[in-house]
C-alpha positions as CSV (number, residue, x, y, z in Angstrom):
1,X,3.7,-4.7,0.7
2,X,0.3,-5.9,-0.9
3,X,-1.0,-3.9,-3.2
4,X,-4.2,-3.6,-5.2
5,X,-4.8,-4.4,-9.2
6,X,-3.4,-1.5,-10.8
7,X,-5.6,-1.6,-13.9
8,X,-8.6,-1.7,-11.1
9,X,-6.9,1.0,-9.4
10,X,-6.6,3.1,-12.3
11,X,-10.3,2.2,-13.7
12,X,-11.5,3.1,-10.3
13,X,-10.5,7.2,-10.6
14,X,-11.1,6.9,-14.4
15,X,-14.9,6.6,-13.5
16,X,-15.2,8.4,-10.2
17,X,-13.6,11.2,-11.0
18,X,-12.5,11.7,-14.5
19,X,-8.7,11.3,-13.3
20,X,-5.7,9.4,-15.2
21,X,-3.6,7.7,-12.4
22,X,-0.5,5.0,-12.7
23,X,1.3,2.4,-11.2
24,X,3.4,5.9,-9.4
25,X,0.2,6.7,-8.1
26,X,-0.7,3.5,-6.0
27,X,1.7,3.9,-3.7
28,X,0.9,7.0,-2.5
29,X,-3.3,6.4,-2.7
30,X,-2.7,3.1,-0.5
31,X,-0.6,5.6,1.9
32,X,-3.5,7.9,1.9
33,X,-6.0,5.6,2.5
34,X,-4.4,3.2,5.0
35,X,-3.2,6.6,7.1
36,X,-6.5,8.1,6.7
37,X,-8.3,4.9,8.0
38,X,-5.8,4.9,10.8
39,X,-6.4,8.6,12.3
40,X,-10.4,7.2,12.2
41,X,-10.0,4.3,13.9
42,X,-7.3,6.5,16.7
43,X,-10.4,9.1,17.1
44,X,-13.3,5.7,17.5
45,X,-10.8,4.6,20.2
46,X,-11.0,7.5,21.9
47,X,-15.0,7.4,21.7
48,X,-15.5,3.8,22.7
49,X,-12.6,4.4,25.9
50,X,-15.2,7.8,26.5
51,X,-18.0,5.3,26.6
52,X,-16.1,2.4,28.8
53,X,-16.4,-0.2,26.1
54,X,-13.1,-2.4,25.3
55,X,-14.3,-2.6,22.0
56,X,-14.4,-0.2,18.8
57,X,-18.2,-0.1,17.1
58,X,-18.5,1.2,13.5
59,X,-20.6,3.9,15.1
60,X,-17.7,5.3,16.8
61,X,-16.0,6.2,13.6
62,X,-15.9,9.9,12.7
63,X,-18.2,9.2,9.7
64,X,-19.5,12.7,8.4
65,X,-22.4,13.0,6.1
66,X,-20.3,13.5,3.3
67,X,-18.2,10.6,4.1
68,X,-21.2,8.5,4.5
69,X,-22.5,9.7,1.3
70,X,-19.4,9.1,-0.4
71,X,-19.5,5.5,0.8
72,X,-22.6,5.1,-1.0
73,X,-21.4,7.1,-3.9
74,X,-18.7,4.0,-3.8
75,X,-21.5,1.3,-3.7
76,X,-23.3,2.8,-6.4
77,X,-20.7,3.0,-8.6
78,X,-20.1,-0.2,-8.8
79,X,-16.7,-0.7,-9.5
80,X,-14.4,-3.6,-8.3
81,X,-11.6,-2.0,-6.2
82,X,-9.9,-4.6,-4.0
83,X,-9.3,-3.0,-0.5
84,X,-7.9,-5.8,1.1
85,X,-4.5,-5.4,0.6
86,X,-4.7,-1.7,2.0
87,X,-6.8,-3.0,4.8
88,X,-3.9,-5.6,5.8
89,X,-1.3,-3.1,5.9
90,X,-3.4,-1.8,9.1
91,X,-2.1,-3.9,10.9
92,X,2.0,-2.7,10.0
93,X,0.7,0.0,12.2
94,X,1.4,0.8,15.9
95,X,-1.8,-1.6,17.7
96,X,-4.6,0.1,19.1
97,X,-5.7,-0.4,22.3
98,X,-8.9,-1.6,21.4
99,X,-10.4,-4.5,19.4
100,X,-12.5,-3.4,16.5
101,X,-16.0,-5.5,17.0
102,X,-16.9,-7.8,13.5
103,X,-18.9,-5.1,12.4
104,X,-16.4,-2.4,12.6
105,X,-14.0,-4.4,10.8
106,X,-16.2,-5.6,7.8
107,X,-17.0,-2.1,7.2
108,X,-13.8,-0.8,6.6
109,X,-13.8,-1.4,3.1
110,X,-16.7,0.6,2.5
111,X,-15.1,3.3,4.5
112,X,-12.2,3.0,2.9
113,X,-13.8,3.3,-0.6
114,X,-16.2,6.3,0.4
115,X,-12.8,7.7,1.3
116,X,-11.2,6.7,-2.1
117,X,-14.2,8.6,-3.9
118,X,-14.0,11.7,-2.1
119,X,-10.1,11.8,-2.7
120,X,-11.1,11.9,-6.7
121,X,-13.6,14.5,-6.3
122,X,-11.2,16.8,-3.6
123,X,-8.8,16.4,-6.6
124,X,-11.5,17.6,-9.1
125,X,-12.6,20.7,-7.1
126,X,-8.9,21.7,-6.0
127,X,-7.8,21.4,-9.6
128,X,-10.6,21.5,-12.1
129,X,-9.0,21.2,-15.0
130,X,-6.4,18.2,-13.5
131,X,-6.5,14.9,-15.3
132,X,-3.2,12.8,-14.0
133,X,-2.1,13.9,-10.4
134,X,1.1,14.6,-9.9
135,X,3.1,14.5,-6.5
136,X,3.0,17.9,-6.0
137,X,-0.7,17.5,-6.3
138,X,-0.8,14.5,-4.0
139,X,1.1,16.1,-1.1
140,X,-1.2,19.4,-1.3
141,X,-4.3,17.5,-1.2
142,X,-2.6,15.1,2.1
143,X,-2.1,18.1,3.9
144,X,-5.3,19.5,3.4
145,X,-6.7,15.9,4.4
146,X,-4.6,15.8,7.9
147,X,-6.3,19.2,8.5
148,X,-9.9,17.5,8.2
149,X,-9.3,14.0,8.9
């Protein structure tokens, strides 16, 4: 399984969100984010099939203000976090339906990384004084995810 730069990955939460992660904490971030990027793209399915296309458009993502907030949160923060290998273990997932169009697909990253910054902060508000996550931690913060998302 691919996997992103570790001191990259652990930079990354360092400067969004005040959090000390590790190499134990990779696996289950790329998890995170490659699942939570997967229930998006099920629900834009579902809208593009609603609207007879037999392609998925970025604008059928659920993309909430916040997200979309966050995503420019990521931009502006600047940091080099390498999604690609997240984004390539998409496609270890059951197939979709649909094609994503070029757009969708070259957008992903940025979704992926406003997702990535709002995972710091939910950590931060959930547990305030937190500063390396532990699995307990992780799995709470999941769940509560798979409620939203």
């Amino acid at each position: 399984m691919p996997m992103i730069a570790i001191s990259r990955f652990e930079h990354f939460f360092r400067a969004a969100a005040g959090l000390d992660v590790d190499k134990s904490d990779l696996k289950r971030y790329s998890d995170f984010i490659n699942r939570k990027l997967y229930d998006m793209l099920v629900v834009a399915e579902a809208a593009a099939k609603s609207n007879r296309r037999d392609i998925i458009e970025f604008w059928d993502l659920p993309i909430t203000k916040g997200l979309q907030e966050n995503m420019h949160d990521f931009r502006d923060l600047n940091e080099e976090l390498d999604l690609a290998p997240i984004l390539t273990e998409l496609r270890a997932l059951p197939p979709l339906d649909l094609s994503l169009s070029e757009e969708t697909e070259s957008r992903l990253s940025a979704v992926a990384g406003g997702l990535s910054m709002v995972l710091g902060k939910a950590f931060t508000i959930v547990y305030p004084t937190l500063k390396n996550p532990a699995s307990e931690q992780w799995e709470r913060l999941t769940r509560l995810f798979n409620l939203l998302l």
